[in-house]
FIBABA-481828 format. One record per residue: residue number from 1; residue in three letters; x, y, z of N, C-alpha, C in turn. Coordinates in pm, 1 decimal, padded with zeros to 6 digits. Last residue first. Layout:
<ronus>
<ronu pos="NUM" code="ALA" n_X="X" n_Y="Y" n_Z="Z" ca_X="X" ca_Y="Y" ca_Z="Z" c_X="X" c_Y="Y" c_Z="Z"/>
...
</ronus>
This chain:
<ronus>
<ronu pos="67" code="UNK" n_X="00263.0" n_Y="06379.8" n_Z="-02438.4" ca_X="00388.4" ca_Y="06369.2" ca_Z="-02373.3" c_X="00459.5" c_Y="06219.2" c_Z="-02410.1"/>
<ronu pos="66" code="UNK" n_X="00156.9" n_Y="06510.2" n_Z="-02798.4" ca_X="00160.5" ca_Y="06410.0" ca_Z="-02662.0" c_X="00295.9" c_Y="06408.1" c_Z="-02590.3"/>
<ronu pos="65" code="UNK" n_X="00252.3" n_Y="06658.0" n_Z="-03036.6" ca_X="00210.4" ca_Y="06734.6" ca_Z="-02895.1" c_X="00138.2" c_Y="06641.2" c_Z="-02754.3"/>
<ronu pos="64" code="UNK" n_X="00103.8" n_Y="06393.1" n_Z="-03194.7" ca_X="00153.7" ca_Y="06508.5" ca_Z="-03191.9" c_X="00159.5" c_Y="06607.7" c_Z="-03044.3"/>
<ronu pos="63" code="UNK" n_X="00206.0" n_Y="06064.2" n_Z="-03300.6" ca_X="00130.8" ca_Y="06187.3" ca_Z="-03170.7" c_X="00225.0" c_Y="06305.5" c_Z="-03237.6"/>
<ronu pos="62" code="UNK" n_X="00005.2" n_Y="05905.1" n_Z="-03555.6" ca_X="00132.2" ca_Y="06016.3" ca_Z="-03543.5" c_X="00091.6" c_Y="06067.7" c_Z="-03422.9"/>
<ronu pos="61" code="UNK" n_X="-00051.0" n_Y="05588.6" n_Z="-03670.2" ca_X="-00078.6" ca_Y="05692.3" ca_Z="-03573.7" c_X="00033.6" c_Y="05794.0" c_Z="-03567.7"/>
<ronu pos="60" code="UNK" n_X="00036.7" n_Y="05469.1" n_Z="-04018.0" ca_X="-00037.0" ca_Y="05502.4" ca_Z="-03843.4" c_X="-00066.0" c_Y="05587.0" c_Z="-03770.1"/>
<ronu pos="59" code="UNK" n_X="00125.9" n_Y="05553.9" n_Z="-04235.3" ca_X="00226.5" ca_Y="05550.0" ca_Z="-04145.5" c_X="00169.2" c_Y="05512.6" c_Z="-04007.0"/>
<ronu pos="58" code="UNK" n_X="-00000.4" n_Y="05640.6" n_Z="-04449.3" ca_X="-00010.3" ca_Y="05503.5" ca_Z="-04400.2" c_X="00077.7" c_Y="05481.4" c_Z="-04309.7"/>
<ronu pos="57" code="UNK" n_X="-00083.2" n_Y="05862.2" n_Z="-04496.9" ca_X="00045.3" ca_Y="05822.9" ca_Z="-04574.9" c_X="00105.7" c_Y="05720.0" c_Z="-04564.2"/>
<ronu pos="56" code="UNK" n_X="-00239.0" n_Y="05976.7" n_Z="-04335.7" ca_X="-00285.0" ca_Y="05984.5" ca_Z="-04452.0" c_X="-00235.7" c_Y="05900.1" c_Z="-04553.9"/>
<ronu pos="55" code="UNK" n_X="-00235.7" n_Y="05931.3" n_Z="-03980.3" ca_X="-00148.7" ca_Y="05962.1" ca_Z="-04079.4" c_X="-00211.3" c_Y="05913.5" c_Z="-04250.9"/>
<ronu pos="54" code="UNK" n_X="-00386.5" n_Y="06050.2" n_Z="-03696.8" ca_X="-00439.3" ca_Y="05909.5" ca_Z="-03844.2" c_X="-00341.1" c_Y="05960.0" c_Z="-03961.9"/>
<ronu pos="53" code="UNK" n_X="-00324.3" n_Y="06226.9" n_Z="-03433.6" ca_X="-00390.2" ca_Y="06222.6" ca_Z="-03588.0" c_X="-00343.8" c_Y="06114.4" c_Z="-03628.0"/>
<ronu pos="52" code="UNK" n_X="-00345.1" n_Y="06329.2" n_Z="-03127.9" ca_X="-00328.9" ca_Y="06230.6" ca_Z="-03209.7" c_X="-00401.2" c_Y="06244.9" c_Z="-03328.1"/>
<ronu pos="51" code="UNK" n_X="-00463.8" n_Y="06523.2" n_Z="-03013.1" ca_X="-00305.8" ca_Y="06502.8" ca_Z="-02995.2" c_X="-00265.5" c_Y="06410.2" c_Z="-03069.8"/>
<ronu pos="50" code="UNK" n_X="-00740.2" n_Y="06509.1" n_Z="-02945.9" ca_X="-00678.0" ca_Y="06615.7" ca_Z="-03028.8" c_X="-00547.0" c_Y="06593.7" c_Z="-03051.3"/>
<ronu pos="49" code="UNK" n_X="-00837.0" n_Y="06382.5" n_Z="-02762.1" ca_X="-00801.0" ca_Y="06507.3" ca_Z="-02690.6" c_X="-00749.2" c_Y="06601.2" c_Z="-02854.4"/>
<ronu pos="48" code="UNK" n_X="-00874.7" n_Y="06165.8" n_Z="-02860.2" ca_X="-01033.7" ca_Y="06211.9" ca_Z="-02824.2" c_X="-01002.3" c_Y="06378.5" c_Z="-02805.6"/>
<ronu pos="47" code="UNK" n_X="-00648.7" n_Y="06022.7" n_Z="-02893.5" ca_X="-00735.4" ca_Y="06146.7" ca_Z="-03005.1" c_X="-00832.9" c_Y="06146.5" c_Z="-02974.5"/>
<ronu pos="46" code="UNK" n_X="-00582.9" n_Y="06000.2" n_Z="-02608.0" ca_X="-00546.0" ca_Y="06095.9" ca_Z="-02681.3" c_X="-00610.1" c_Y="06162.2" c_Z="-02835.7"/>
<ronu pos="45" code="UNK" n_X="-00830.1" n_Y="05812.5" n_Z="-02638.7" ca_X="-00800.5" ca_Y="05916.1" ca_Z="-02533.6" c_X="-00751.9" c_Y="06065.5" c_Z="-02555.7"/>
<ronu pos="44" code="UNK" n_X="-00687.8" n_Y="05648.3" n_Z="-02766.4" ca_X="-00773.9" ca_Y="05655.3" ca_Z="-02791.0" c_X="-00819.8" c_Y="05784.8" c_Z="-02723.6"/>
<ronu pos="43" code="UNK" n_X="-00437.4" n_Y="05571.2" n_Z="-02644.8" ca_X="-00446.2" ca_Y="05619.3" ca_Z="-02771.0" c_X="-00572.1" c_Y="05680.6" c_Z="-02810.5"/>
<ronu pos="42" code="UNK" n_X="-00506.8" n_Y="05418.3" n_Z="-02421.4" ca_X="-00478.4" ca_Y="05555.7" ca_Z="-02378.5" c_X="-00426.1" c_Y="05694.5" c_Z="-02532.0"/>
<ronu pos="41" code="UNK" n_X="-00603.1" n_Y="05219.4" n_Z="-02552.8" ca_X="-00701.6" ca_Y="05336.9" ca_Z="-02418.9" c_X="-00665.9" c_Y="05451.6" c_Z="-02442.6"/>
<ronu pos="40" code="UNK" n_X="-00350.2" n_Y="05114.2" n_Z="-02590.6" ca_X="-00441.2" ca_Y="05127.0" ca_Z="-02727.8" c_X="-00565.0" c_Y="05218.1" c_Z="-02614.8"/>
<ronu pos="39" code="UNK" n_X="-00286.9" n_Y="05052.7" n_Z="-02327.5" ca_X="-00188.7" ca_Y="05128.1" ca_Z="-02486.6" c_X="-00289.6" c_Y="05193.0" c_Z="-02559.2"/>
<ronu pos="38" code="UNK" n_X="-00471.1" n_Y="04876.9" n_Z="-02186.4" ca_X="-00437.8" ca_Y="05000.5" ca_Z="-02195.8" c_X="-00355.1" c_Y="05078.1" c_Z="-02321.8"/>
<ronu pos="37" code="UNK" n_X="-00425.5" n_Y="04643.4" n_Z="-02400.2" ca_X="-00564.7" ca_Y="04740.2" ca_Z="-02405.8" c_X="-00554.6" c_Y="04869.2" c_Z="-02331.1"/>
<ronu pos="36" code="UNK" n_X="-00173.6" n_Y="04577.2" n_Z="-02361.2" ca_X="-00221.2" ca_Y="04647.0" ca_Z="-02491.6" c_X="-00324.7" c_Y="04717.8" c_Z="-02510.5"/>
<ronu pos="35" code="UNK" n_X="-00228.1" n_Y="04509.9" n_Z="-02096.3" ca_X="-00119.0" ca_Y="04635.9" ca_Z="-02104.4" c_X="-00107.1" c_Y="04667.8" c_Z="-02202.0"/>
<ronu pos="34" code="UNK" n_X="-00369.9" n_Y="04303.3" n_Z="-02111.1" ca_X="-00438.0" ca_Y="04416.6" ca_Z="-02025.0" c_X="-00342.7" c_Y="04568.4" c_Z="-02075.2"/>
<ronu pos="33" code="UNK" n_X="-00196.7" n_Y="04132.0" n_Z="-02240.0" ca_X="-00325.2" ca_Y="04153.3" ca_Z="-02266.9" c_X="-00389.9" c_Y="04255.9" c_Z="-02221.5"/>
<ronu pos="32" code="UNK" n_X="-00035.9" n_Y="04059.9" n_Z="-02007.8" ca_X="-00019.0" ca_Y="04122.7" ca_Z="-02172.6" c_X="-00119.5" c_Y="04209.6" c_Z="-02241.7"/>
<ronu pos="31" code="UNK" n_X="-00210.3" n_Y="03951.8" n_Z="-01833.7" ca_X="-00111.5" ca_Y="04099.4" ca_Z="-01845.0" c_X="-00081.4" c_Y="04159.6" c_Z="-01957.4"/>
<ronu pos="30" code="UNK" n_X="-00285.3" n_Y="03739.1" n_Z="-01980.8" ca_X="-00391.7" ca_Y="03808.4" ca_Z="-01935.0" c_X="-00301.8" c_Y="03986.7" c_Z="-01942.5"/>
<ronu pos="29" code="UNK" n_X="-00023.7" n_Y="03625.9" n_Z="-01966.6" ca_X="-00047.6" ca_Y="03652.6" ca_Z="-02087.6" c_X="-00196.1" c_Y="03728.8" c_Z="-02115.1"/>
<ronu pos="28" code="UNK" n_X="00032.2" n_Y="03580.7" n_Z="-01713.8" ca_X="00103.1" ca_Y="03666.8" ca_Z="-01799.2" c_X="00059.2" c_Y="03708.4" c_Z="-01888.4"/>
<ronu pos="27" code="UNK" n_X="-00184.7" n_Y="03394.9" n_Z="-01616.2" ca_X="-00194.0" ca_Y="03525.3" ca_Z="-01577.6" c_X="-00119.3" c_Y="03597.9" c_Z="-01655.1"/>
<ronu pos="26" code="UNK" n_X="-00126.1" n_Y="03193.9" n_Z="-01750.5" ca_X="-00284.4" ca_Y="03217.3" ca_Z="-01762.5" c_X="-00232.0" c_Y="03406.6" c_Z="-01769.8"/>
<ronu pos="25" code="UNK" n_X="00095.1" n_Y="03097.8" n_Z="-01628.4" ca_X="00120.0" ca_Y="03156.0" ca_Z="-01810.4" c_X="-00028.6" c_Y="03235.6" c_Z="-01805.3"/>
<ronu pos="24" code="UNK" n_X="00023.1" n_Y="03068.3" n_Z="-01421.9" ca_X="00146.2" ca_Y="03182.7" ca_Z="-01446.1" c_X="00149.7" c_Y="03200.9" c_Z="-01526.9"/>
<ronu pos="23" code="UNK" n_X="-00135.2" n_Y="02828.3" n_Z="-01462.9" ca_X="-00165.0" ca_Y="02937.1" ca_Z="-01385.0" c_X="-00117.2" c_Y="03076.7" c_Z="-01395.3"/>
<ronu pos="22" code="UNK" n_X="00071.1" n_Y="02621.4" n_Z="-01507.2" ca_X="-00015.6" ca_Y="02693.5" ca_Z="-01645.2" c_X="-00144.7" c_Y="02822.2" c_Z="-01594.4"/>
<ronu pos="21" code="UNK" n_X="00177.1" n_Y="02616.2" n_Z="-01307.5" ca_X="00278.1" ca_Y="02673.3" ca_Z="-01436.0" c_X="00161.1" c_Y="02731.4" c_Z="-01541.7"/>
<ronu pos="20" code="UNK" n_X="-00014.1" n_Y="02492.0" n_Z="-01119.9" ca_X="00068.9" ca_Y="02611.9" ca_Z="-01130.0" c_X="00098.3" c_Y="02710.8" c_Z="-01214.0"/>
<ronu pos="19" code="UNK" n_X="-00044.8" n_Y="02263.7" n_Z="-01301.4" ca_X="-00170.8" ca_Y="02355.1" ca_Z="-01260.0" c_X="-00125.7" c_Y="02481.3" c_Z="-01235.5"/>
<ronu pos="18" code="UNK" n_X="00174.6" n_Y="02142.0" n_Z="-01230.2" ca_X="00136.4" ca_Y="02156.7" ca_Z="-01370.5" c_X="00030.4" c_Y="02276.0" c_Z="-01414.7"/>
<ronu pos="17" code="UNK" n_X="00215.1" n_Y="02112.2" n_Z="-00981.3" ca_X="00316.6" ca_Y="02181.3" ca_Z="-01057.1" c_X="00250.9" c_Y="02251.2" c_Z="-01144.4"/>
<ronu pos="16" code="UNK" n_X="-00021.4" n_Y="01924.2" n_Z="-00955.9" ca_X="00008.3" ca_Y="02059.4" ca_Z="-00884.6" c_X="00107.9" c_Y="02134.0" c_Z="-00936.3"/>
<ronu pos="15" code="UNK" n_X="00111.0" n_Y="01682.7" n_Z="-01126.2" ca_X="-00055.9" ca_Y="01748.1" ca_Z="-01153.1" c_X="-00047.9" c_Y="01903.3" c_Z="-01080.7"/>
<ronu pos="14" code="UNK" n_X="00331.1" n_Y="01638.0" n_Z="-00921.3" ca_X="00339.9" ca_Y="01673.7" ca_Z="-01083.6" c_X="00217.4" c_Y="01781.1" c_Z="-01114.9"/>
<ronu pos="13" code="UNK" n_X="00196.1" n_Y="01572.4" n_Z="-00718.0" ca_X="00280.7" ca_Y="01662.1" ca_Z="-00689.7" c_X="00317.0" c_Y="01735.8" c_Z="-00852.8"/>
<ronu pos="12" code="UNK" n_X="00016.6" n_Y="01325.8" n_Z="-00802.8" ca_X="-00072.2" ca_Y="01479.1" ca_Z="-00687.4" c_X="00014.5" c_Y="01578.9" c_Z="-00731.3"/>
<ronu pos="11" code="UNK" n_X="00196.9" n_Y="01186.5" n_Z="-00809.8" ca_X="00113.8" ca_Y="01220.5" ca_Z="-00917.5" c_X="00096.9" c_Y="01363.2" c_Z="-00898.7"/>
<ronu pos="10" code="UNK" n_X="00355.8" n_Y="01134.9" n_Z="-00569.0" ca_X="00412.7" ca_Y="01159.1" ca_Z="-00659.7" c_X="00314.4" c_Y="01264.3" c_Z="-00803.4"/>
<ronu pos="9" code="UNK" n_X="00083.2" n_Y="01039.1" n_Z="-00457.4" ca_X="00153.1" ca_Y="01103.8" ca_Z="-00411.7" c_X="00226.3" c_Y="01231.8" c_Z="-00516.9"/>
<ronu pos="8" code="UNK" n_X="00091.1" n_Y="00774.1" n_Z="-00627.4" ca_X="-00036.0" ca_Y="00885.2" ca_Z="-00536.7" c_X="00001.2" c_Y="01039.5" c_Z="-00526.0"/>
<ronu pos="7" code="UNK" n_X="00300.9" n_Y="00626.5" n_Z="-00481.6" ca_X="00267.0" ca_Y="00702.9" ca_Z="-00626.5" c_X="00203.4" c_Y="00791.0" c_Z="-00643.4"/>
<ronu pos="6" code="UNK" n_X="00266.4" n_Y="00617.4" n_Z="-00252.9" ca_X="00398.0" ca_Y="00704.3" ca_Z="-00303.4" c_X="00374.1" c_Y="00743.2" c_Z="-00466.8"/>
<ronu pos="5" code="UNK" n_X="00053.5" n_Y="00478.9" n_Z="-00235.9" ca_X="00024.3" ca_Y="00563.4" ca_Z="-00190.9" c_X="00125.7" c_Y="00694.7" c_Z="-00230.8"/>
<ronu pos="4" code="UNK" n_X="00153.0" n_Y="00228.7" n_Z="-00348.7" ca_X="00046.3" ca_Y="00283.8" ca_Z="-00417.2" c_X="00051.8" c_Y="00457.8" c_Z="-00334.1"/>
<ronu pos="3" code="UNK" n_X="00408.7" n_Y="00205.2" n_Z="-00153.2" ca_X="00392.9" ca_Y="00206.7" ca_Z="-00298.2" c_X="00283.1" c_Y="00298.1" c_Z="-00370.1"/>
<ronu pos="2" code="UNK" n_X="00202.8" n_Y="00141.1" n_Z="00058.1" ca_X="00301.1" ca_Y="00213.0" ca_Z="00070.5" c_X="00302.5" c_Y="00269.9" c_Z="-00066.3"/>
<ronu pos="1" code="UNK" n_X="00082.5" n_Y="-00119.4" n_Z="00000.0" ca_X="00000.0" ca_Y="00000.0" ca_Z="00000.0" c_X="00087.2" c_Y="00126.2" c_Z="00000.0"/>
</ronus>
């Protein structure tokens, strides 16, 4: 029973790692995620304010007079 139980065991400890790791990726990549949607907020924001123009010339976004 020993045995069975060390295995048991053993499993539990992997499976918990595993749950972990993919816990930390969950969350990083949530971060990521959060810190483009701010970016892109705070772009938005800015051409709400006027500071940002739509480049004509396909260049993207141009700030202007943003800090």
């Amino acid at each position: 029973m020993k045995y069975v139980d060390d295995e048991v065991g053993a499993w539990w400890g992997e499976l918990d790692q595993e749950t972990r790791a993919r816990a930390d990726t969950d969350r990083a990549e949530s971060d990521a995620r959060g810190a483009g949607d701010d970016a892109f907020g705070r772009l938005l924001a800015d051409a709400a304010a006027g500071s940002v123009h739509f480049s004509p010339f396909g260049l993207g976004w141009l700030a202007v007079g943003s800090p």
